[in-house]
C-alpha positions, 0 to 999 in steps of 0.5 A: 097712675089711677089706672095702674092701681085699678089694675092691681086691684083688679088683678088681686081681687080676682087672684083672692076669689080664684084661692077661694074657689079653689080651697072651696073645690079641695075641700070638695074632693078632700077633706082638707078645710079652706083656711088663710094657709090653704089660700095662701098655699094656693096663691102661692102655686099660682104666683111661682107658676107665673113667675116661671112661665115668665122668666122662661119666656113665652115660648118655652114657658107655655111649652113646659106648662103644657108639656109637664104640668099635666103629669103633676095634677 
């Protein structure tokens, strides 16, 4: 049960450092500021992609995100 929680941990730490990179980055290239909402937008995106890559399946998930995704960044 302890190693479970030390997952989570683990994935959330890196999910939180990884928002604010990223908000760090943003701000780099725009001029919007990294904030709790920028981190939480960001955390958000990260989150609804997993989620449809997961409820897609392997193989059709990882065939959109390679397909599709490129054209939205």
């Amino acid at each position: 049960m302890a190693c479970l929680f030390g997952i989570a941990g683990g994935v959330s730490a890196s999910l939180g450092v990884v928002s604010m990179q990223m908000a760090s980055g943003l701000s780099t290239i725009t001029s919007i500021q990294p904030s709790t909402i920028v981190w939480g937008i960001i955390l958000t995106l990260i989150v609804v992609t997993f989620i449809i890559s997961s409820l897609t399946g392997i193989d059709k998930g990882i065939k959109f995100l390679s397909d599709k995704m490129p054209r939205y960044i």
